[in-house]
N, C-alpha and C positions, 0 to 999 in steps of 0.2 A: 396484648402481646402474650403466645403462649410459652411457657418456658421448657426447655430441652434438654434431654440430659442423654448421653451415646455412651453405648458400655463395650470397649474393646478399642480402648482410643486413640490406642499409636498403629494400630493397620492401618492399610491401602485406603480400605472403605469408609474407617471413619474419617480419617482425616480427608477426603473427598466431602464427607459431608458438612466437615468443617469448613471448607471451603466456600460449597456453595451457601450454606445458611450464613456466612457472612453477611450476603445482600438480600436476605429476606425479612417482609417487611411485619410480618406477621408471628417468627420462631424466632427465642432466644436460647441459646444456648448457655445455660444456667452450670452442667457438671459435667466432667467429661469423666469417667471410669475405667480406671486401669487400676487391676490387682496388681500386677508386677511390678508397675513405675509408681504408685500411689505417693504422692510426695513429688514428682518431681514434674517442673514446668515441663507443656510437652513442645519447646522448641529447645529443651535440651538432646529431644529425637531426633527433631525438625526444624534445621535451624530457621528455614522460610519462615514461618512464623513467629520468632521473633521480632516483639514490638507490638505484634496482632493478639494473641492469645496467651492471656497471661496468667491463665486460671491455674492452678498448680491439679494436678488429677490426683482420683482420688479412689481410695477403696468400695466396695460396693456393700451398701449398707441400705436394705430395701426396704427397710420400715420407713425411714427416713425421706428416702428416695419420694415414695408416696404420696406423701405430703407436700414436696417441693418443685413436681414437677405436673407437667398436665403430657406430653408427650415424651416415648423414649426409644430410642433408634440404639439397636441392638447390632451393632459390626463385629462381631466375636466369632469367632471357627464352629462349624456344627457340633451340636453337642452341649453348648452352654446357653441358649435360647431356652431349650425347652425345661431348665432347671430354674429358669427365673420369671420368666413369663407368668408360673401358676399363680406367684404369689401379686399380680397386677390384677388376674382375670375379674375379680368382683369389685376392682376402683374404677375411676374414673377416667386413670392414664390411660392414652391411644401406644398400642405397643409394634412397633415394625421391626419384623425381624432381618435381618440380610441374609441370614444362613440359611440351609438347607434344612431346620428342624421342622418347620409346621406343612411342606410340600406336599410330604407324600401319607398314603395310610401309613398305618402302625407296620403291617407285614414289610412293603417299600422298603422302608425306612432301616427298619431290619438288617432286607439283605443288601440294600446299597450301599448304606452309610456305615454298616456293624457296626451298630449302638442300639441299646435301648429308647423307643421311641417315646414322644409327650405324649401324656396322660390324654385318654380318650377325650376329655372334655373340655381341653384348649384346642386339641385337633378339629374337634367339631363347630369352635368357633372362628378360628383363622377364616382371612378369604386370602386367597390366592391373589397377588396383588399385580396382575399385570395391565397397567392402568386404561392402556386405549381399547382393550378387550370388555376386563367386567369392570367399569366403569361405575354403575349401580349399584351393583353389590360393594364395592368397597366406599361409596359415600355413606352406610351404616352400616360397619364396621368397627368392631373396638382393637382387633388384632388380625396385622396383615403378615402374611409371608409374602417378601416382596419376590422376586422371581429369582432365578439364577441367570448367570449373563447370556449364555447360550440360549436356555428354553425361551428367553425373551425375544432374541434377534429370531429365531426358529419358528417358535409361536406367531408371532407378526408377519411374518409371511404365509406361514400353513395354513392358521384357522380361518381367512379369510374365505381361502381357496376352499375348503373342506366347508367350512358352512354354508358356502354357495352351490355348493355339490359339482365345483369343477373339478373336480382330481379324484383318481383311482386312491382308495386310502391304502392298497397295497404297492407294496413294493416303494415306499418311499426313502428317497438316499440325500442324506444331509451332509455335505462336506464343511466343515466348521475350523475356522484359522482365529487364533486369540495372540493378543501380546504379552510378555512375560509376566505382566504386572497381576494376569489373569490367573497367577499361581500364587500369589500373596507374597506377602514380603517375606515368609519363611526360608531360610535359605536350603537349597537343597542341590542336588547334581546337575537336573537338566537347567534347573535357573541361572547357572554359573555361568560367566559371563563367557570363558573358553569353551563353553558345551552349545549356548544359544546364538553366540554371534556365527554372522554367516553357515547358520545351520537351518533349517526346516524337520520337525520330526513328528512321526503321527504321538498319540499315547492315548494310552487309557483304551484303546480299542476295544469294543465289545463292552465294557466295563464302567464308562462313564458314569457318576453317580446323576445325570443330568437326561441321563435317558427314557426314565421310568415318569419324569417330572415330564418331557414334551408327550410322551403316550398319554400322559394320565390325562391332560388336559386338551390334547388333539381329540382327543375320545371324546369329550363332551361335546363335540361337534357333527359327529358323525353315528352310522347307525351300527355301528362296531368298534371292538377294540382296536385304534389303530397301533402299527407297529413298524417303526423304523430303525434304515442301516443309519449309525451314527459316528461318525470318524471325526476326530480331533485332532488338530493340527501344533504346533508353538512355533513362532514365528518372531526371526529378531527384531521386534520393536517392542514398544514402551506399554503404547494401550491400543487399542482396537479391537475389533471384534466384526467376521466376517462368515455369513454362512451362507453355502453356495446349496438350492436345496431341487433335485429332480425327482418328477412326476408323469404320471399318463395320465391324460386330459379323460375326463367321461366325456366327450363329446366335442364336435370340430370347433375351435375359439381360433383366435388371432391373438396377435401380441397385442392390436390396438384392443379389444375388445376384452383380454383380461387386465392389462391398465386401466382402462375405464370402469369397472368393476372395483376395483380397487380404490380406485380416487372415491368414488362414491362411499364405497364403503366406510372409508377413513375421510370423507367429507369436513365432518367436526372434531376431526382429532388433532390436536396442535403440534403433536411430537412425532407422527409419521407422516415421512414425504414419499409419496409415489413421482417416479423420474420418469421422464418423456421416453417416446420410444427412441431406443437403439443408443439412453444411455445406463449407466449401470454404475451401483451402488461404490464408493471406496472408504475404508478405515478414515483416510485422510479429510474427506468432507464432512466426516461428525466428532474429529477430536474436542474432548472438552465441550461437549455440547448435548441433551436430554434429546438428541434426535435419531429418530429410527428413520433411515432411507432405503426404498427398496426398489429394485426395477424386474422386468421380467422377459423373457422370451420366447416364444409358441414356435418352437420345431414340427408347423404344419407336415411335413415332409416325414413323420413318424408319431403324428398326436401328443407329443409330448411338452411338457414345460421348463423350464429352468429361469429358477426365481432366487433373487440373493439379495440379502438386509445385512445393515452393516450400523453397525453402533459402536460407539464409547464404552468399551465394557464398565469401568469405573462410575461413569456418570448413566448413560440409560439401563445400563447392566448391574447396576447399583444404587448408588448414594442417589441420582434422579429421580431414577423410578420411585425411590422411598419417599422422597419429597414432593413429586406428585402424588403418591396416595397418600400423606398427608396431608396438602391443598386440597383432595375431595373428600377426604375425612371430616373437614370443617369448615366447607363449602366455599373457601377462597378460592380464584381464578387460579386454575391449574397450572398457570404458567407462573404465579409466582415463586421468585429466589432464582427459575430456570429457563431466563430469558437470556441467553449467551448463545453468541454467536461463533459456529464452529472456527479452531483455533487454524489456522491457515497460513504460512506455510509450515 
C-alpha cells in the first residue's frame, strides 16, 4: 500500500480525490495539506465527510513530507506547484500536479498565466499526463502535469484526427461549455448563484489560459504549429464539461468511417467511448465517472466534421486523470479506484 498525501485540501479537486481514493486498493491517503485550515478536521469544510475522514489537516512541512510519503497530488491554484515540486525532484515520491504550472514552456507560461515560471529542470521532467494519449511516457515518469479539464475533453477528440491526418490543422473552432464547479470554489461574480443560474455566458475569450496548452500538444501531432479559435462557455450546472469541436476533412471520410477510426484507435483505452452513429456525447452520461465519450459527424455535403467529447470535469478533468497516471506510474491496472459507473439521473 502506497501512502498519499494531497496539498491544497479543502478545494474542488482535492476533495474529489479524496473521494475517489477512498476505494482504491493500492493509495492510502496518509496527510491531507492545508496551510489556511491546518488544525482543523476537514468535515469542518465538508460536512459529507464527516465520520469518513477524520485526519485533522495539516501545515506543509516538506522535509517531513519526504519521508512519509511515496506519492503526492498537488490540487492548489497555479503558482504553488512549481515552488514545491523542486524540493521532491531527486526523491523517490511520484509528484502529480493538477494545476496549470509544468504545461506550458517557461515563455507560455509567462504570458498566460503572469507568473514566473518552474525552474528549467522540473520543466523538463514533467510529462504531460493526458493518460489515453502518452500512455508510455507517463509509465516512467516521476512528475506528471496532469492535464487541464478543457485541453483533456479537446485533446481526446483532435489528436486522433490530426495524427491520422484527417483534418485541415487550420482553421480549427472549438466551442467549449463547463459547469460552475469548473471555476473552483473561490467565490467570485459570474459564480454567484443570481449571475449563473438561468444564464449562459461566453468568457475568457481569446484569453483562455488553456489555449496555448491544446496548441502545444495538438502540434506534436502534426507537421505544423497548430492553431485554434477557442470559446468558453459557463453553463448553470454543477459539473460537466462539453466541447463541440469543427474542422475540414483532408479528404472525402463518412461519419461511419471516421467512428471506425476512432474505435480502433482507442481500441485499448478503458476511459474513452466512441458512440454509434447519429448518437452524441452528453455532460449527463459521464457524471461522476473517469469517462471521455465522444461521437462525430462528416457534413459530406461541405468535407467538413463536427466532433464533441464530454467529461466530468472534476473527475476525468481532474482528480481521475491523476489517479489514472498514478495506476500507470506503478503499473497497477489503470482502472483502479476508477471503476464507477456514470451517476444517472
Amino acid at each position: 500500500m502506497k501512502k498519499a498525501a494531497i496539498i491544497g485540501g479543502t478545494g474542488y479537486g482535492a476533495i474529489e480525490l479524496i473521494r475517489l481514493l477512498q476505494s482504491h486498493k493500492e493509495i492510502e491517503i496518509t496527510k491531507i495539506i492545508s496551510q489556511s485550515q491546518a488544525g482543523e478536521e476537514l468535515s469542518a469544510t465538508y460536512p459529507h465527510l464527516n465520520g469518513i475522514i477524520t485526519k485533522e489537516m495539516e501545515a506543509l512541512n516538506t522535509e517531513e513530507l519526504e519521508k512519509e510519503i511515496d506519492i503526492l497530488f498537488l490540487a492548489a491554484p497555479a503558482g504553488v506547484a512549481k515552488n514545491i515540486i523542486p524540493s521532491f525532484q531527486d526523491t523517490s515520491v511520484q509528484c502529480i500536479d493538477l494545476s496549470g504550472d509544468f504545461r506550458l514552456t517557461s515563455e507560455e507560461y509567462k504570458e498566460w498565466y503572469g507568473k514566473e515560471p518552474a525552474s528549467a529542470d522540473v520543466l523538463e521532467k514533467a510529462v504531460f499526463g493526458l493518460s489515453d494519449i502518452f500512455t508510455e511516457e507517463i509509465k516512467s515518469a516521476s512528475i506528471i502535469s496532469n492535464p487541464g479539464c478543457f485541453p483533456t475533453a479537446a485533446l481526446s477528440a483532435l489528436i486522433p484526427l490530426i495524427d491520422g491526418n484527417k483534418i485541415q490543422t487550420e482553421g480549427i473552432r472549438i466551442d467549449a461549455k463547463t459547469g460552475i464547479s469548473g471555476a473552483g470554489k473561490g467565490l467570485s461574480e459570474k459564480a454567484h448563484f443570481s449571475s449563473a443560474n438561468e444564464n449562459v455566458v461566453p468568457y475568457k475569450i481569446g484569453q483562455h489560459q488553456h489555449i496555448p496548452e491544446i496548441e502545444r500538444y495538438a502540434s506534436q501531432f502534426a507537421d505544423n504549429d497548430v492553431k485554434v479559435s477557442f470559446t468558453t462557455h459557463l453553463i448553470p450546472m454543477t459539473r460537466g464539461l462539453l466541447c463541440t469541436i469543427y474542422a475540414d476533412l483532408k479528404s472525402q471520410e463518412t461519419t461511419a468511417s471516421i467512428l471506425d477510426y476512432l474505435q480502433e484507435y482507442y481500441q485499448e483505452k478503458s476511459f474513452v467511448r466512441i458512440l454509434p452513429e447519429g448518437h452524441f456525447p452528453a455532460t449527463k452520461g459521464v457524471t461522476g465517472s473517469n469517462y471521455c465519450d465522444i461521437g462525430a459527424y462528416v457534413d459530406e455535403r461541405t468535407n467538413s466534421i463536427v466532433i464533441a467529447s464530454a467529461i466530468d470535469n472534476l473527475v476525468k478533468g481532474a482528480a481521475g486523470q491523476a489517479i489514472h497516471n498514478a495506476n500507470l506510474m506503478n503499473g497497477w491496472d489503470e482502472t483502479m479506484g476508477l471503476e464507477f459507473i456514470p451517476v444517472f439521473p
